[in-house]
N, CA and C atoms as an extended XYZ file, in Angstrom:
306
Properties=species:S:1:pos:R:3:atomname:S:1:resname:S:1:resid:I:1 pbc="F F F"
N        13.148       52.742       80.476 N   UNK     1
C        12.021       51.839       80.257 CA  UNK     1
C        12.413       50.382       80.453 C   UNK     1
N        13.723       49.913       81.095 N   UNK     2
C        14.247       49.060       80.629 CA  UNK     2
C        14.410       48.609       82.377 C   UNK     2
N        13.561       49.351       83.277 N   UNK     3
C        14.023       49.388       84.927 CA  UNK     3
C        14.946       49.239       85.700 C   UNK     3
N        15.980       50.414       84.360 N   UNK     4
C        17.506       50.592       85.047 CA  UNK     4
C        17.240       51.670       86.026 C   UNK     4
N        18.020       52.215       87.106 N   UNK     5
C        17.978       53.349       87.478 CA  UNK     5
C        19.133       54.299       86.982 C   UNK     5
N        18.754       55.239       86.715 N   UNK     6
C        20.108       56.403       86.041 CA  UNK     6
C        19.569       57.985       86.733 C   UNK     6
N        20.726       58.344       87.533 N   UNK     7
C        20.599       59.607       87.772 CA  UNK     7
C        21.380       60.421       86.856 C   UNK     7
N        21.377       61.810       86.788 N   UNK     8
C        22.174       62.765       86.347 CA  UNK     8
C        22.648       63.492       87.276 C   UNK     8
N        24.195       63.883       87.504 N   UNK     9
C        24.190       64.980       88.554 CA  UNK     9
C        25.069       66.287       87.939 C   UNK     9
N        25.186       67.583       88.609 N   UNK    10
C        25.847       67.869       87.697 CA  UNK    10
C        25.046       69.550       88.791 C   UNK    10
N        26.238       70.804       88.430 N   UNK    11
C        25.545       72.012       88.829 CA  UNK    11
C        24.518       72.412       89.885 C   UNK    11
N        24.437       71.111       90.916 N   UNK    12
C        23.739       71.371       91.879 CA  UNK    12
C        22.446       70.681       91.995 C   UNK    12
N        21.929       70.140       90.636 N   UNK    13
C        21.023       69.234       90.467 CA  UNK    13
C        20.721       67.710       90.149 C   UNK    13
N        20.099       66.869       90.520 N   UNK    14
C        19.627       65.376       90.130 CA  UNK    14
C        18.613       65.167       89.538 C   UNK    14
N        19.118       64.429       88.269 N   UNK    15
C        17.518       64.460       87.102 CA  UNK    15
C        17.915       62.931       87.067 C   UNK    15
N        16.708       62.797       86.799 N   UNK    16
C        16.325       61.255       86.618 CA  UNK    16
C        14.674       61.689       85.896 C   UNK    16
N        14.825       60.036       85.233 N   UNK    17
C        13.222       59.547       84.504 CA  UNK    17
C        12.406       58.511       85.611 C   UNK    17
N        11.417       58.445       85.384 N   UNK    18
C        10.443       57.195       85.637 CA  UNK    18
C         9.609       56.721       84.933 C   UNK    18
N         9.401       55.640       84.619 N   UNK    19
C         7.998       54.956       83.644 CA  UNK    19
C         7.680       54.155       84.517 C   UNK    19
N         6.158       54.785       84.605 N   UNK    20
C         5.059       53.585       85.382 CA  UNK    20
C         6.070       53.357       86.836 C   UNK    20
N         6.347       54.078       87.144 N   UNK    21
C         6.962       53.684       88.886 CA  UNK    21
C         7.335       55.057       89.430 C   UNK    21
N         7.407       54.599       90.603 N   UNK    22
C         6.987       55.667       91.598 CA  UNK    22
C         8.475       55.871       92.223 C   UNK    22
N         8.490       57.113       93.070 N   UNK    23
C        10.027       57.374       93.589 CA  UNK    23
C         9.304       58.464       94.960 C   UNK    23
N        10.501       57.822       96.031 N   UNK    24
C         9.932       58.893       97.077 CA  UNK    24
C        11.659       59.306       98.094 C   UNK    24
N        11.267       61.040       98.745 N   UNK    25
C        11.745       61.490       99.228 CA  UNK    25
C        11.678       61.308      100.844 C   UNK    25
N        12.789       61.394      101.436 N   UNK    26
C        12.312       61.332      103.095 CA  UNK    26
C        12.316       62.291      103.690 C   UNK    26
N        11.682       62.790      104.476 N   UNK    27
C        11.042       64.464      105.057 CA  UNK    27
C        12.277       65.047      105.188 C   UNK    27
N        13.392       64.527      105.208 N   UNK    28
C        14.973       65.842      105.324 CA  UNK    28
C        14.743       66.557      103.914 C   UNK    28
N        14.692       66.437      103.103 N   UNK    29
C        14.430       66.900      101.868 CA  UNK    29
C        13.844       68.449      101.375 C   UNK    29
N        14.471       69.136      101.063 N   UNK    30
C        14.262       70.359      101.114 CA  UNK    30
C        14.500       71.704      100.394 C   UNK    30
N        13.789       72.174       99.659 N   UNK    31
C        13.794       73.358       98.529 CA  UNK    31
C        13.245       72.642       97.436 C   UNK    31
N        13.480       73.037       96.003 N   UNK    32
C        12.311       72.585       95.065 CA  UNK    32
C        12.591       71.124       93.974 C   UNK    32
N        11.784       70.837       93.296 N   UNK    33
C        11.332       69.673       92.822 CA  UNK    33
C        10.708       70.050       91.653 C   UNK    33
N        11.202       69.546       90.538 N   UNK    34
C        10.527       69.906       89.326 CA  UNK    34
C         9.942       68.424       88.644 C   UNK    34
N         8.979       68.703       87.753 N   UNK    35
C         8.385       67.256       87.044 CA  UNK    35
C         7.859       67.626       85.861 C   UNK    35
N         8.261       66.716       84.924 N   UNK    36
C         7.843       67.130       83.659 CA  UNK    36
C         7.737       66.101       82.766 C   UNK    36
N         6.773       65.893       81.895 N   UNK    37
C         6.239       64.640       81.107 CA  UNK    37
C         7.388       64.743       80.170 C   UNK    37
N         7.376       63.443       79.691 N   UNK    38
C         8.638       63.506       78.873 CA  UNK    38
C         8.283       62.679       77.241 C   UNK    38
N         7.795       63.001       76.732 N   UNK    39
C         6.919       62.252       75.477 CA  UNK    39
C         5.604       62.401       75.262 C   UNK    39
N         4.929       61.224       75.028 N   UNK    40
C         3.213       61.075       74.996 CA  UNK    40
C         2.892       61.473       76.625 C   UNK    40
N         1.534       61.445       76.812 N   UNK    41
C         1.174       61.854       78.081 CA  UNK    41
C         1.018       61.362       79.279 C   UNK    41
N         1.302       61.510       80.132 N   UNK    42
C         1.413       60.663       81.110 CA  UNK    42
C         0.530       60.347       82.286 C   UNK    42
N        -0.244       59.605       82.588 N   UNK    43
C        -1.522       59.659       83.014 CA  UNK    43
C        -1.344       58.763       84.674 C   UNK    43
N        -2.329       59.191       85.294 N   UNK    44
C        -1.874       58.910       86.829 CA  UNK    44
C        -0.738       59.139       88.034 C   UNK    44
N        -0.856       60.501       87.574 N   UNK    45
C         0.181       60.875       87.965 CA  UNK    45
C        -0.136       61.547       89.617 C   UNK    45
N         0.607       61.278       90.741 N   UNK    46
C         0.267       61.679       91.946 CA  UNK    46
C         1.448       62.287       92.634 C   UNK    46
N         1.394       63.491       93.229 N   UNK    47
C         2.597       64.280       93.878 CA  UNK    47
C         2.134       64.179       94.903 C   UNK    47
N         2.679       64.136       96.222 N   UNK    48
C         2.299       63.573       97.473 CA  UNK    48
C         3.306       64.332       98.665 C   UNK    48
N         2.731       65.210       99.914 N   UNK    49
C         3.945       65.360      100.785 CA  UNK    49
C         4.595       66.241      100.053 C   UNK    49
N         3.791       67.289       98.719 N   UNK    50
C         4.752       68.323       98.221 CA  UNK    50
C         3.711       69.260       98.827 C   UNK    50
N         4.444       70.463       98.490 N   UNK    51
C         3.371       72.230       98.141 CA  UNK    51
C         2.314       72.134       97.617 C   UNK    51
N         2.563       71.559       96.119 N   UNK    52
C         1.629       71.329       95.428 CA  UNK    52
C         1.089       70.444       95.256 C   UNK    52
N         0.308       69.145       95.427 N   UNK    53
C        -0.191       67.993       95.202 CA  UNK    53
C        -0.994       68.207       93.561 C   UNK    53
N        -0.643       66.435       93.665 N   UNK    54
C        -1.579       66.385       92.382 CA  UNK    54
C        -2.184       65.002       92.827 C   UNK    54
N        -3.085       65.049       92.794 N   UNK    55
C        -4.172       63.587       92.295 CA  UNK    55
C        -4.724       63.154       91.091 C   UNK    55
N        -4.382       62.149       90.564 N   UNK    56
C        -4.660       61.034       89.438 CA  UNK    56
C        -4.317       61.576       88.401 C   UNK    56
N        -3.706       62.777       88.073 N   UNK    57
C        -3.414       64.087       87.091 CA  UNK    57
C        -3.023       63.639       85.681 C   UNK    57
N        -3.288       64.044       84.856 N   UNK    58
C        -3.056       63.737       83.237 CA  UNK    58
C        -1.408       64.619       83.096 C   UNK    58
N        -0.425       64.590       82.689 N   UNK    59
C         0.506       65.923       82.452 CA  UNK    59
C         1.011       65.262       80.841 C   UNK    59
N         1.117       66.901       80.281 N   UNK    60
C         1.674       66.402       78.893 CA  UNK    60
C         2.487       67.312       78.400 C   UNK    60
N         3.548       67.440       77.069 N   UNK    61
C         4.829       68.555       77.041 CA  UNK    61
C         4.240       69.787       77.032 C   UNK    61
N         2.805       69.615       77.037 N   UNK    62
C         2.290       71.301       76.182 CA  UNK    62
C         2.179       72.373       77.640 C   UNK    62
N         2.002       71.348       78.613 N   UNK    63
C         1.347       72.093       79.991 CA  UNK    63
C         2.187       71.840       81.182 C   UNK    63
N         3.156       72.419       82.051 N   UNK    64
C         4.156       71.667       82.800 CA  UNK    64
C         3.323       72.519       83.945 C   UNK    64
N         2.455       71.399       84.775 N   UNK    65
C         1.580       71.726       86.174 CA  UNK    65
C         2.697       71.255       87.210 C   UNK    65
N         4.042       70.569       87.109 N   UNK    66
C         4.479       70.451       88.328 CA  UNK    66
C         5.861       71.081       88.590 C   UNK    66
N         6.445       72.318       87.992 N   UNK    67
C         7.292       72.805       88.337 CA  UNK    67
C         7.487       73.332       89.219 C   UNK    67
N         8.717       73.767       89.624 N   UNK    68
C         9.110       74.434       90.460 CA  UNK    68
C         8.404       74.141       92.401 C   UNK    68
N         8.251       72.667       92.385 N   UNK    69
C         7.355       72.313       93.363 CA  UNK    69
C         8.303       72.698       94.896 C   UNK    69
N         7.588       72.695       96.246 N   UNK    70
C         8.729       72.377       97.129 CA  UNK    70
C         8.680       71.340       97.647 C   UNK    70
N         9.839       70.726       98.617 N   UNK    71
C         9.646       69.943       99.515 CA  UNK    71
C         8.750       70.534      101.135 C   UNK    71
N         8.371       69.512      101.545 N   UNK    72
C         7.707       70.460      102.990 CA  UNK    72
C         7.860       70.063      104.394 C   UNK    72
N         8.770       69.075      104.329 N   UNK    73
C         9.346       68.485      105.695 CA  UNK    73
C         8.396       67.320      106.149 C   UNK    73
N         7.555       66.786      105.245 N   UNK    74
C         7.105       65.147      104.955 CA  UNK    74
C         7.734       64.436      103.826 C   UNK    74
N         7.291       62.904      104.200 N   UNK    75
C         8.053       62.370      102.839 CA  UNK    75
C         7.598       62.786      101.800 C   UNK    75
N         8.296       63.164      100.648 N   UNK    76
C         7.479       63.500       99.297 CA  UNK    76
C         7.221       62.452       98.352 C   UNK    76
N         6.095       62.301       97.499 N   UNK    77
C         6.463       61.140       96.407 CA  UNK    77
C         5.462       61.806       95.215 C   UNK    77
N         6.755       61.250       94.249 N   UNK    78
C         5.914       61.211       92.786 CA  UNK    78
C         5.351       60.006       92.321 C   UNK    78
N         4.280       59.644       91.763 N   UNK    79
C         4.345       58.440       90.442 CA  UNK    79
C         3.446       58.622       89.484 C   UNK    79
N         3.831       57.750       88.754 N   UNK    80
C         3.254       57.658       87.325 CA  UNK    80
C         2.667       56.122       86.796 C   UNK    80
N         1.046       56.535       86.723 N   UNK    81
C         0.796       54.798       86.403 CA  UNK    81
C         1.087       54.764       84.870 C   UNK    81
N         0.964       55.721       84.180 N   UNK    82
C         1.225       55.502       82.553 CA  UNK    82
C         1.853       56.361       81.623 C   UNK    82
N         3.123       56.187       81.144 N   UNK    83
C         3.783       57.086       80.538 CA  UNK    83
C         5.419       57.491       81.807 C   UNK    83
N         6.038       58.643       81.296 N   UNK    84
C         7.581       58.933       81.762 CA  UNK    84
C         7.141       60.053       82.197 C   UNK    84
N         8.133       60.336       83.158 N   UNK    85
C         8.020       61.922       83.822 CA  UNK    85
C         9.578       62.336       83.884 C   UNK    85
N        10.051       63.051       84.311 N   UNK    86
C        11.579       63.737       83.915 CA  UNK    86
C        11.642       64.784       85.006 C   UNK    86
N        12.286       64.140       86.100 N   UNK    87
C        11.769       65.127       87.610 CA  UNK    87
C        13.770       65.444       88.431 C   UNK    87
N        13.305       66.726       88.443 N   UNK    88
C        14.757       67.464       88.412 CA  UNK    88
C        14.638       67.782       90.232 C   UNK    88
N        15.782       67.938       90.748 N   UNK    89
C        15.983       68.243       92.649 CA  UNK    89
C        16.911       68.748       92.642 C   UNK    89
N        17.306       69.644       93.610 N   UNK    90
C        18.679       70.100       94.288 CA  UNK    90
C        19.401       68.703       94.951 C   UNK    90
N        20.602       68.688       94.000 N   UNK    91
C        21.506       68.115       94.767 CA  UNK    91
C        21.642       67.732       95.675 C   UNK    91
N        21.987       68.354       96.979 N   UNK    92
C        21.815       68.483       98.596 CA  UNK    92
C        20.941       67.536       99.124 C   UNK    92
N        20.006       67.182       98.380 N   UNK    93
C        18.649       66.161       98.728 CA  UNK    93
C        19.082       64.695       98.488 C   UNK    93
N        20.447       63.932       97.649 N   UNK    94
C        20.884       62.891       97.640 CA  UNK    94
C        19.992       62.295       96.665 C   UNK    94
N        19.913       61.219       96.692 N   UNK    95
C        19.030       60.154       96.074 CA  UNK    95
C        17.821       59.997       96.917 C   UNK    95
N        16.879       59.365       95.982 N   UNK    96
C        15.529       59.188       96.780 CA  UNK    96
C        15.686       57.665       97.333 C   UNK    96
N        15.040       58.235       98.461 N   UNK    97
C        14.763       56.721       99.515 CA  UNK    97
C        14.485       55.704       98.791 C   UNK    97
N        13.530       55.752       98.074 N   UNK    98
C        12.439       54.503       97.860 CA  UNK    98
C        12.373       54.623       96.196 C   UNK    98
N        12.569       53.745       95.437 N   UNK    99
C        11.908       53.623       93.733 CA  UNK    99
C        11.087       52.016       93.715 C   UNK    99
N        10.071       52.291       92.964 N   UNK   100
C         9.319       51.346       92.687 CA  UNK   100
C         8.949       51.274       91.547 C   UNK   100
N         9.112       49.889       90.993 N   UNK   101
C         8.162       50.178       89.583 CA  UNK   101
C         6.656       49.524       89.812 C   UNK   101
N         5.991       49.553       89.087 N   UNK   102
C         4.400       49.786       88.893 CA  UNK   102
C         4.177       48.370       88.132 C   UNK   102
């Protein structure tokens, strides 16, 4: 919350947070993508360039609508206009291109 960036790596995967900012993938990117609210609820939330899209989406701990997402050989992007999300990747995928905050 503090608009440090911090990844985690570790077993094949990269977890990172976001508040109120957005993060995007570049179409090499490939196999799955997980997202998950991480506290109070998180509102405006948009998946973009995945399997699954979401538009303007509410997500909260009780209901996890963006797991197990894929990549699809466009750029992908998450964001969040209000609240944290907690979005997990295969390794292999590096860091994301682009972070923005909001």
């Amino acid at each position: 919350r503090k608009g440090m960036e911090v990844y985690l790596l570790g077993e094949g995967i990269v977890v990172t947070a976001i508040t109120n900012e957005s993060i995007a993938f570049d179409e090499m990117a490939e196999g799955m993508i997980s997202v998950f609210c991480l506290g109070e609820t998180a509102t405006g939330v948009w998946e973009r360039g995945l399997k699954y899209e979401l538009e303007d989406a509410s997500l909260t701990c009780d209901r996890a609508l963006g797991v197990s997402n894929e990549f699809t050989g466009e750029k992908g992007s998450i964001e969040v206009h209000t609240g944290t999300l907690l979005i997990l990747w295969e390794e292999k995928n590096g860091l994301p291109c682009e972070r923005r905050q909001k």
